[in-house]
ZAZA-600332 format. One line per field, with one value per residue: residue number from 1; residue in one letter; x, y, z of N, C-alpha, C, CB in turn. Coordinates in steps of 0.05 Angstrom, whole numbers, plus 5000, padded with zeros to 4 digits. Glycine has a CB too. Layout:
BEGIN
num [NUM	...]
residu [a	...]
n_u [X	...]
n_v [Y	...]
n_w [Z	...]
ca_u [X	...]
ca_v [Y	...]
ca_w [Z	...]
c_u [X	...]
c_v [Y	...]
c_w [Z	...]
cb_u [X	...]
cb_v [Y	...]
cb_w [Z	...]
# end
This chain:
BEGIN
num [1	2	3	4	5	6	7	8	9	10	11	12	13	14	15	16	17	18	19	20	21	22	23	24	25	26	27	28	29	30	31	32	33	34	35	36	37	38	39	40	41	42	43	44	45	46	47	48	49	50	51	52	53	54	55	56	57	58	59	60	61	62	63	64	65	66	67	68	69	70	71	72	73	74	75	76	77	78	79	80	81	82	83	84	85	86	87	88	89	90	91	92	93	94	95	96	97	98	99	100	101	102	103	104	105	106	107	108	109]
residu [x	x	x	x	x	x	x	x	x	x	x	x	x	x	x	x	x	x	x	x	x	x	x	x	x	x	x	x	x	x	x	x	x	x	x	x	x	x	x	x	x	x	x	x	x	x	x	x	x	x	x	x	x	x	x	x	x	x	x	x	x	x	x	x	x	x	x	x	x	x	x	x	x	x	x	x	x	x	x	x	x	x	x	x	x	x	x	x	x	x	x	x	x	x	x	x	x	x	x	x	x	x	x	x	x	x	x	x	x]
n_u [3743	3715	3719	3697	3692	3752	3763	3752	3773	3825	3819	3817	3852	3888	3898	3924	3982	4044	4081	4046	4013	4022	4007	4008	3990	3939	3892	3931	3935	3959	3990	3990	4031	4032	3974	3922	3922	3863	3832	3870	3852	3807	3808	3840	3799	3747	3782	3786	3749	3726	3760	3747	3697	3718	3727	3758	3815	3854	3903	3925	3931	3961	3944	3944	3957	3987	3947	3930	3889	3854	3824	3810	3774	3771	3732	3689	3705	3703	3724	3740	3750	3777	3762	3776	3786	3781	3755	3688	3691	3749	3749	3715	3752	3787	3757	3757	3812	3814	3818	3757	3731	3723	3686	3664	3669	3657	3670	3662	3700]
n_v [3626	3682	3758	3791	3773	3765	3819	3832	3791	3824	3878	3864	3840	3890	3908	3871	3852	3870	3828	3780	3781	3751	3714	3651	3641	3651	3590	3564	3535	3554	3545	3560	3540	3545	3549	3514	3444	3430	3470	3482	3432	3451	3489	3468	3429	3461	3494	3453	3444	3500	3492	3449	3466	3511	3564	3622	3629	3655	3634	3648	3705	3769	3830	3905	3936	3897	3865	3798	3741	3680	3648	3684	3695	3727	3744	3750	3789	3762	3755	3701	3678	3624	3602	3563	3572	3617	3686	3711	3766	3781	3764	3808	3846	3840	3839	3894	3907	3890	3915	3952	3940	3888	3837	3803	3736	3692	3620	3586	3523]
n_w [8009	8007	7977	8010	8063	8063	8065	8119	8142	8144	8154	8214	8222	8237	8286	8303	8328	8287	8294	8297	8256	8214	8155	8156	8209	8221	8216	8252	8316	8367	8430	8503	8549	8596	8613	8644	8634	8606	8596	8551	8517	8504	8469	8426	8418	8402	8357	8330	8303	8283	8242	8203	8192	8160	8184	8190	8242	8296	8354	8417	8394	8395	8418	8387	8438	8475	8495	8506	8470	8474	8418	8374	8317	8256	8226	8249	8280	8332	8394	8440	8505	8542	8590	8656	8710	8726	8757	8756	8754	8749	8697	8667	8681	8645	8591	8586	8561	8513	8446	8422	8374	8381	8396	8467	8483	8534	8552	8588	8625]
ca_u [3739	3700	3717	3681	3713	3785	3775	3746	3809	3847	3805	3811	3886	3904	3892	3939	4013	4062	4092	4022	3996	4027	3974	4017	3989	3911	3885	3948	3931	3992	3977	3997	4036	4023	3950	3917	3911	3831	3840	3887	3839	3782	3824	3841	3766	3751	3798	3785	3710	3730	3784	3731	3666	3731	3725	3791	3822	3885	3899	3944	3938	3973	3943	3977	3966	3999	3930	3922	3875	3856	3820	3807	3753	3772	3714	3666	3719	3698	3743	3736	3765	3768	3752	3773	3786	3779	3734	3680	3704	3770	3748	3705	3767	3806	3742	3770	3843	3817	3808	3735	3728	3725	3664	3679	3644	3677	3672	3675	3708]
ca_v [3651	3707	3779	3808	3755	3772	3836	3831	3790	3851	3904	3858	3848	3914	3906	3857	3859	3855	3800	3760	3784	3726	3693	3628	3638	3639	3567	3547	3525	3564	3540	3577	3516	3556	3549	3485	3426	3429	3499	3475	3416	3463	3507	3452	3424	3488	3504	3435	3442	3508	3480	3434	3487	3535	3586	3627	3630	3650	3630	3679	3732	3788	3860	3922	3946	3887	3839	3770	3731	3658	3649	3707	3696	3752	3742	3760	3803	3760	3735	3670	3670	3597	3604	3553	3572	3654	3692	3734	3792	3777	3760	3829	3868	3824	3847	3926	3910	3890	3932	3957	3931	3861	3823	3779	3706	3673	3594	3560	3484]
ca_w [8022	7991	7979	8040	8089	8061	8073	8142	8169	8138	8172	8231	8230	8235	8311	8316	8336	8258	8285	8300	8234	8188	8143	8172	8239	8209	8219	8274	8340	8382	8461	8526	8566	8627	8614	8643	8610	8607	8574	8521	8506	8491	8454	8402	8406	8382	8338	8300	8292	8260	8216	8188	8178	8150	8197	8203	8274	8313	8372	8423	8379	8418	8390	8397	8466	8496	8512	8478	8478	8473	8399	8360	8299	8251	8198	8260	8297	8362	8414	8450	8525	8557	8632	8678	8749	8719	8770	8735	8762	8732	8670	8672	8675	8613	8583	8576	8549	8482	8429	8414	8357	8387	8418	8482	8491	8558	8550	8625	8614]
c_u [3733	3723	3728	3689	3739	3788	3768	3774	3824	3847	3824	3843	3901	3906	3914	3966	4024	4072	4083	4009	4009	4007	3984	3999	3954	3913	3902	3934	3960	3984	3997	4008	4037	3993	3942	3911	3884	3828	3850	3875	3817	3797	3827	3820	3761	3758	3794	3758	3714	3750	3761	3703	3686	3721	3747	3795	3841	3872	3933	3953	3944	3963	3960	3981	3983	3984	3941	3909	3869	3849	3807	3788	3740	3744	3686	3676	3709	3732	3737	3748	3752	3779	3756	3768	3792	3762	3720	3683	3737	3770	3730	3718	3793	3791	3764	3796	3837	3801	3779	3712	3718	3694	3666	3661	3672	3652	3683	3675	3709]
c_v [3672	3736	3802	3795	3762	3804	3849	3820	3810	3863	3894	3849	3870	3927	3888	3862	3848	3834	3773	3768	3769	3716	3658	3624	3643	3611	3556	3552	3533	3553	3552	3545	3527	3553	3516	3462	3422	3458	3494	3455	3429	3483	3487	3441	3444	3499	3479	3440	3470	3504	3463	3446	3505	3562	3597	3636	3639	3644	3647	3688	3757	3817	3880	3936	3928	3860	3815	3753	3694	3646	3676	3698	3725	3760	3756	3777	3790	3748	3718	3668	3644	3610	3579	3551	3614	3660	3709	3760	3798	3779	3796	3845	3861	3835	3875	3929	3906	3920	3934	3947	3899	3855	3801	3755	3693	3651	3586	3530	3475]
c_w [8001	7999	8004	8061	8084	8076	8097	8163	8163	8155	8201	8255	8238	8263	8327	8313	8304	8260	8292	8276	8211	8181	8159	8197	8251	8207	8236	8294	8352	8413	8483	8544	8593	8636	8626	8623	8593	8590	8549	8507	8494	8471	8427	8399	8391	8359	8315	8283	8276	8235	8198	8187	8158	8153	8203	8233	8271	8335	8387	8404	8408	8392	8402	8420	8480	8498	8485	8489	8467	8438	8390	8332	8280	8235	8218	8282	8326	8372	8436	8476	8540	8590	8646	8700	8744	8745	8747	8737	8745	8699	8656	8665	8651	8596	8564	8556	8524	8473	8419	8403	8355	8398	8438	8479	8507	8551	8570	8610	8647]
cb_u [3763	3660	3697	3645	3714	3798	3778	3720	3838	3844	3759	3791	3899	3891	3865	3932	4028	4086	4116	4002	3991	4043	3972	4045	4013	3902	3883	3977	3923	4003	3974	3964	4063	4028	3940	3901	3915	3815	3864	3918	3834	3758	3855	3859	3740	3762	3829	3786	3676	3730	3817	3732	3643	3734	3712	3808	3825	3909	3889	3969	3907	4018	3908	3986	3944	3999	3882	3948	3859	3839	3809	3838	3732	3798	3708	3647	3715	3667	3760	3751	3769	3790	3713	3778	3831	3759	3740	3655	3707	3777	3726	3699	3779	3807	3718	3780	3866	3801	3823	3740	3748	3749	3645	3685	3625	3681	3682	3639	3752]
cb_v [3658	3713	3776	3806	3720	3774	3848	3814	3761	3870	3902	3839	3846	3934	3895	3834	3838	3868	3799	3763	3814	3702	3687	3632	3666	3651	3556	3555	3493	3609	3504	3600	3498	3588	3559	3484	3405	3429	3520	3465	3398	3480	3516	3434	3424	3499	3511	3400	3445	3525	3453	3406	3515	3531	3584	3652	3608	3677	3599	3680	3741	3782	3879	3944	3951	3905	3845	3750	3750	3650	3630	3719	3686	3758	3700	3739	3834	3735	3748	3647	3692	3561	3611	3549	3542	3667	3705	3734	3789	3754	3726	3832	3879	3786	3849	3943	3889	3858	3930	3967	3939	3854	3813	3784	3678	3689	3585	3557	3474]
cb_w [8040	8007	7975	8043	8088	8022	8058	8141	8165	8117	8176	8221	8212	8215	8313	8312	8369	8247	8294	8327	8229	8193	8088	8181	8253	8181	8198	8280	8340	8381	8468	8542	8558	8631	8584	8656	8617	8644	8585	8525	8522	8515	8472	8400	8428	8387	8350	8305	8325	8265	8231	8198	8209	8126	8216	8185	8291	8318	8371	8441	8353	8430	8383	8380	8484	8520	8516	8464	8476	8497	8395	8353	8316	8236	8180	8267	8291	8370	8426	8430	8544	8543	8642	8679	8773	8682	8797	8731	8799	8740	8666	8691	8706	8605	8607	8604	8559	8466	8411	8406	8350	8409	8404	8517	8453	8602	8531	8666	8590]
# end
């Protein structure tokens, strides 16, 4: 990791809740066991294919209003929501709760 990537997850951290901002909790796979199983499978697809390009991740990162979301991808400030049985209307208004700063991409499984 370069530089300019370090100090992009920095920037990018500073969004997220102190006690989701451990470097520990870059590259883990954390999973929602309320979430369906088909959710939690794409979630670790996901999360391996970037573990092996070395792309840094969280996963439920909680920022500081409250939202959290499914993978987080600080190096390109996006966020990742898996959609199963979401409506798009729903997902629409999950949209607003993040911070700004973010870019959404919904992933239907």
């Amino acid at each position: 990791m370069n530089e300019e990537q370090q100090r992009k997850i920095n920037e990018t951290l500073t969004q997220v809740r102190i006690s989701n901002r451990s470097g520990s909790h870059i590259g883990c796979i954390r999973l929602n066991v309320s979430a369906g199983i088909d959710h939690n499978r794409e979630i670790i697809r996901r999360c391996y294919e970037y573990l092996t390009l070395g792309i840094p991740f969280m996963t439920e990162a909680i920022f500081l209003n409250g939202s959290r979301c499914d993978i987080l991808l600080p190096i390109t400030n996006e966020i990742i929501e898996i959609s199963h049985s979401e409506s798009e209307k729903r997902f629409k208004v999950k949209q607003y709760k993040y911070p700004e700063i973010f870019t959404i991409r919904q992933v239907r499984v």
